[in-house]
C-alpha positions as CSV (number, residue, x, y, z in Angstrom):
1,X,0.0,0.0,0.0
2,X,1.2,3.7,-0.9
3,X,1.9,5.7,2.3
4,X,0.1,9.2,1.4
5,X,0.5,12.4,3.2
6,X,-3.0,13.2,4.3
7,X,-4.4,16.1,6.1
8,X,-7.5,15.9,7.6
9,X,-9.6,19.3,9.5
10,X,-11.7,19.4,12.4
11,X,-9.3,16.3,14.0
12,X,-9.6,17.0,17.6
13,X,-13.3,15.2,18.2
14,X,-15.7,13.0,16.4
15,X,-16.0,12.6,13.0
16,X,-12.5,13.9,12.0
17,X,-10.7,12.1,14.6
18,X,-12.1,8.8,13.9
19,X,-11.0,9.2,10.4
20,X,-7.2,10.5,11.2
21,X,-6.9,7.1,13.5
22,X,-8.3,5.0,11.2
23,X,-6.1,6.6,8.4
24,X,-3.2,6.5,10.6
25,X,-3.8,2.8,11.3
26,X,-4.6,2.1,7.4
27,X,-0.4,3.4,7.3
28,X,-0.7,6.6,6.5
29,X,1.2,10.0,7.9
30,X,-2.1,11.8,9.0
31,X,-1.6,15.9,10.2
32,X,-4.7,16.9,11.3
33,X,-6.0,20.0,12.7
34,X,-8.1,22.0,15.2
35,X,-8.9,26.1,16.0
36,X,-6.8,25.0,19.5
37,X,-3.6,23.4,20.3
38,X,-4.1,19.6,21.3
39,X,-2.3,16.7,21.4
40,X,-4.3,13.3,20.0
41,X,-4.0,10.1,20.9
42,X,-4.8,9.0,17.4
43,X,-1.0,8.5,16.3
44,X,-1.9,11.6,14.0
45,X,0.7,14.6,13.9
46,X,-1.8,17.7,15.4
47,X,-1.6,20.9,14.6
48,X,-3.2,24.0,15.1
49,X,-5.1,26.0,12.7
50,X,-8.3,28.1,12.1
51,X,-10.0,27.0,9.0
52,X,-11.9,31.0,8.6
53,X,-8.5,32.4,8.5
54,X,-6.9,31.5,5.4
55,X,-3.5,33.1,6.8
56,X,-3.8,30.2,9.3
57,X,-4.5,27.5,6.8
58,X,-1.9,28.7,4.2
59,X,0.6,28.4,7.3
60,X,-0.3,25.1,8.3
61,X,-0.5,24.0,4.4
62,X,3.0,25.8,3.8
63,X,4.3,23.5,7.0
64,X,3.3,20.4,5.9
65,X,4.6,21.0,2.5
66,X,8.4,22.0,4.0
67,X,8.4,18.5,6.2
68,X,7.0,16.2,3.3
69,X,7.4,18.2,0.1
70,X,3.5,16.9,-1.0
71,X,-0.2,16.5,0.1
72,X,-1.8,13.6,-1.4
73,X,-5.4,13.9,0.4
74,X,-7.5,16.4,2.2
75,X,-10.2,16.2,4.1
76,X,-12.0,18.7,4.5
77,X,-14.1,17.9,7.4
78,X,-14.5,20.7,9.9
79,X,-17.9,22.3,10.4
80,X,-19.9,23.1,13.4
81,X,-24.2,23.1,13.3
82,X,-26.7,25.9,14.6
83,X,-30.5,24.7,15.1
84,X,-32.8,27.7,14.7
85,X,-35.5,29.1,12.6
86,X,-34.2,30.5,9.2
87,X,-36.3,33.4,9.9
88,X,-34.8,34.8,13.4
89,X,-31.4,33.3,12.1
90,X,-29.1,36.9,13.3
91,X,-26.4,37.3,10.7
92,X,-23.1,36.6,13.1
93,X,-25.2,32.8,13.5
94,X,-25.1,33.2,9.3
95,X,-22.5,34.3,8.9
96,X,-20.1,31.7,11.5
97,X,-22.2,29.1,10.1
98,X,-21.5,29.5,6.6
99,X,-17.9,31.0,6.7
100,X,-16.7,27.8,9.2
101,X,-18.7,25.0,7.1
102,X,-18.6,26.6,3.1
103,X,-15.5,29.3,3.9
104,X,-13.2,26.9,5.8
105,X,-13.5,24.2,2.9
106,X,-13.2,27.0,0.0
107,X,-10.0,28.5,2.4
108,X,-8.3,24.7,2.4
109,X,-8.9,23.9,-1.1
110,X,-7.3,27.4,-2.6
111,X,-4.1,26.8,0.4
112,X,-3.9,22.9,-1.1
113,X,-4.5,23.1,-5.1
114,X,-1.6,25.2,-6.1
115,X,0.8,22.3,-4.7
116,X,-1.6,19.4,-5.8
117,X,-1.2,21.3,-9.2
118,X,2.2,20.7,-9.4
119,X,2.4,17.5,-8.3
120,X,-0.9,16.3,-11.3
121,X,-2.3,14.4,-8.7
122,X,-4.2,14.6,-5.4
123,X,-7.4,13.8,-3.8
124,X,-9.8,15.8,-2.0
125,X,-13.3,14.7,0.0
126,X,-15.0,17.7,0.6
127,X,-17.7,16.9,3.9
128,X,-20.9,17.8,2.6
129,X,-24.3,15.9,4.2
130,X,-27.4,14.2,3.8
131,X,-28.9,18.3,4.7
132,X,-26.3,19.1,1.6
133,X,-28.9,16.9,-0.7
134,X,-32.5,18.5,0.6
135,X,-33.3,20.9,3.3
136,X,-33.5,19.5,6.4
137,X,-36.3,22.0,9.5
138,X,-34.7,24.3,11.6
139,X,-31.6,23.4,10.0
140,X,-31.0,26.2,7.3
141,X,-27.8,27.4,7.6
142,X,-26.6,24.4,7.9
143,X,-28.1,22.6,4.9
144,X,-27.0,26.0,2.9
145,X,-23.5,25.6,3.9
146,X,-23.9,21.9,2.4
147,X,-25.4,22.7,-0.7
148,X,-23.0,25.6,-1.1
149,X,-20.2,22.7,-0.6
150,X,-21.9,20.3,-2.8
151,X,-22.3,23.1,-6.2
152,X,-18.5,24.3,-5.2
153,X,-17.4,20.6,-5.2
154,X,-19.1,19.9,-8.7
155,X,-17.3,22.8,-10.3
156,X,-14.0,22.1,-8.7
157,X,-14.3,18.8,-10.1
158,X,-14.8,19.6,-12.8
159,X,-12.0,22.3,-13.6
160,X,-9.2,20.3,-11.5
161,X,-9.3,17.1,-13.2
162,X,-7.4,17.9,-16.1
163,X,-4.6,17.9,-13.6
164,X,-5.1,14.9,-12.0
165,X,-7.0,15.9,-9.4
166,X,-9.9,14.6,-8.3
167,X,-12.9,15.9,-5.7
168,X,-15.2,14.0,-4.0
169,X,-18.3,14.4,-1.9
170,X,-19.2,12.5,1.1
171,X,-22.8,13.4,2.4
172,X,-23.2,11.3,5.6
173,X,-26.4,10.6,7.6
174,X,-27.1,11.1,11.2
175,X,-23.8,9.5,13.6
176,X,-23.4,9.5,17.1
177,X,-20.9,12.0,17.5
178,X,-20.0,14.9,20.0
179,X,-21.9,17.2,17.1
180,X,-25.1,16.8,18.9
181,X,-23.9,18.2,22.0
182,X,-22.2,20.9,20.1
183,X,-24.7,22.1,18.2
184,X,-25.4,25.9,19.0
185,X,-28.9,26.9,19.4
186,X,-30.9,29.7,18.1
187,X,-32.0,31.9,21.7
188,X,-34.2,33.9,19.6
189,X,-36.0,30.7,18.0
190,X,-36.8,29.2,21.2
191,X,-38.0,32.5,22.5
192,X,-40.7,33.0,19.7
193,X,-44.2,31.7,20.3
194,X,-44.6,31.1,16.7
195,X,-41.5,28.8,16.2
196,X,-40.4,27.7,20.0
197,X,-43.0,24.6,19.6
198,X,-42.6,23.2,16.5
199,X,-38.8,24.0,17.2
200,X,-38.8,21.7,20.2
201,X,-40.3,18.7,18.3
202,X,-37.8,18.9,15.4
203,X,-34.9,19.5,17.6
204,X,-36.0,16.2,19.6
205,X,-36.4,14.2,16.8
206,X,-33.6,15.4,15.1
207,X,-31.2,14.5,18.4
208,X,-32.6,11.0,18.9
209,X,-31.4,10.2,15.4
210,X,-28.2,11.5,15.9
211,X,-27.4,9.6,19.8
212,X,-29.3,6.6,18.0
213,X,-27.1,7.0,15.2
214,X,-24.2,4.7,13.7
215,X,-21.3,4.9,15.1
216,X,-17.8,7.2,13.3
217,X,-16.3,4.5,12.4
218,X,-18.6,3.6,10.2
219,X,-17.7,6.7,8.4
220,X,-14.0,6.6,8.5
221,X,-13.8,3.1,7.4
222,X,-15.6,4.2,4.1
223,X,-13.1,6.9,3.8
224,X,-10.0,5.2,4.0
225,X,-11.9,2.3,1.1
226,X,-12.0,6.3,-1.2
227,X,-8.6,6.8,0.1
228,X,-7.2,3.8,-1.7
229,X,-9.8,3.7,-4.5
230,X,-8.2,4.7,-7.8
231,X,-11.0,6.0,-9.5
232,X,-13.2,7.0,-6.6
233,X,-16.7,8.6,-7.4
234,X,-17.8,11.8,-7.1
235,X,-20.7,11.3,-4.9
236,X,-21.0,9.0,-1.9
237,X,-24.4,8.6,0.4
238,X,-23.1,7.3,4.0
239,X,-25.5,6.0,6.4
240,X,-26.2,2.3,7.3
241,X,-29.9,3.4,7.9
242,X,-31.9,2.4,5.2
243,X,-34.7,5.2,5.3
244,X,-31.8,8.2,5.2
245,X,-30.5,5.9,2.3
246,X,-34.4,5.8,0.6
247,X,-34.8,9.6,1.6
248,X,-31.6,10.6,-0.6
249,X,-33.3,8.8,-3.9
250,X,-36.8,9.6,-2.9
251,X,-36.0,13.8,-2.7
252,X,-34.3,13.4,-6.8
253,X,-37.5,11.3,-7.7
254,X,-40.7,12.8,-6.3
255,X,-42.8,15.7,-6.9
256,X,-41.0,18.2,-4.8
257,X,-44.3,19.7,-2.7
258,X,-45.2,15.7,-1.9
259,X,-41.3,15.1,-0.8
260,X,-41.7,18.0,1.8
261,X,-45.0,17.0,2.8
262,X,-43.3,13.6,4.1
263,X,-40.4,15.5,5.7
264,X,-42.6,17.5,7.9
265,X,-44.6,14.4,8.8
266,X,-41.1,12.7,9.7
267,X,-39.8,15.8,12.0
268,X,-43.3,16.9,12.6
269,X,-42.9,20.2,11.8
């Protein structure tokens, strides 16, 4: 197997961690990253770095490059949620939620594809979601960040490969992961009589599919199969549960009013 240089964001907890240890164990030299200086028991090289400041990134990318002269896969996995009405969304809740999620992959990508360039070859999975494929309640931001990964993805694809590079998008389902407790959560929505309610169930629902969910290494052991896949797709669907699966084919096939109709009956909205 090829030892590749891989750099992986958002390594400190759940789903980035998992995948740095199971990268590392797979044989490869793993750097991965976080906004704050810690060390990881993952046999992965840590290092710190804030992915909405592309001075940080190009640092951290610039580093990398002057120990191992090449980056042969990113993964651009760092991203944090906000549950809240789109309506009473304020825009520093926007604005952190799209610039972390959409800017910090846009920031690592631009840092990594000059080198990648020069080298013809490289692989990138860009973290997009299930809420990256249709909009998912009380979710907004979040889901906009993913589809704003999942168009940018398609396009880099598509004007990278002539140099060897290729882009792929991973859109998991729900995992039990420290994102649940993480998530940040809209004061003003849980304050308004109109929204608080409704607001409540979908959160609920929402976290019981999460804590219920399949474990990380699920994930990570799929990554490290695109890792070594020589001609990996563009597109993967991650989840072991079979509705998310049928939910994913079921919002490109239907009627798009009947496909939301079954998604608030599902959150109960």
């Amino acid at each position: 197997m090829e030892r590749k240089i891989i750099l992986v964001t958002g390594a400190s907890s759940g789903f980035g961690k998992t995948i740095a240890a199971q990268l590392v164990k797979e044989g490869h030299f793993v750097y991965g990253t976080s906004r704050k200086a810690t060390v990881s028991d993952t046999g992965c090289t840590m290092l710190q770095m804030d992915v909405i400041d592309r001075n940080s990134v190009a640092k951290v990318v610039e580093q990398i490059i002057a120990k191992q002269g090449r980056i042969d896969v990113v993964v651009n996995n760092a991203g944090i949620g906000i549950g809240g009405s789109a309506e009473l969304a304020t825009e520093e809740e926007i604005a952190l939620q799209m610039n972390t999620n959409f800017g910090g992959t846009v920031n690592v990508c631009s840092c990594v594809l000059p080198y990648m360039r020069k080298q013809r070859n490289g692989l990138i999975i860009n973290m997009s979601s299930i809420g990256g494929v249709f909009g998912i309640p009380y979710q907004g931001f979040y889901s906009a960040s993913k589809f704003a990964i999942e168009g940018y993805s398609e396009t880099l694809s598509l004007e990278t490969a002539q140099f060897g590079i290729k882009v792929v998008i991973v859109e998991p389902g729900d995992f039990c992961t420290e994102f649940t407790g993480n998530r940040k959560i809209s004061a003003a929505t849980q304050n308004n009589a109109d929204y608080r309610d409704s607001f409540a169930r979908v959160l609920k629902n929402i976290e019981h599919d999460e804590t219920h969910g399949a474990k990380p290494e699920y994930l990570a052991k799929k990554i490290t199969k695109i890792v070594a896949c020589k001609r990996p797709r563009l597109r993967y669907v991650v989840t072991p549960n079979p509705i998310q699966k049928l939910s994913v084919v079921l919002s490109k096939i239907m009627c798009g009013r009947h496909f939301q109709a079954l998604l608030r009956l599902f959150y109960k909205v």
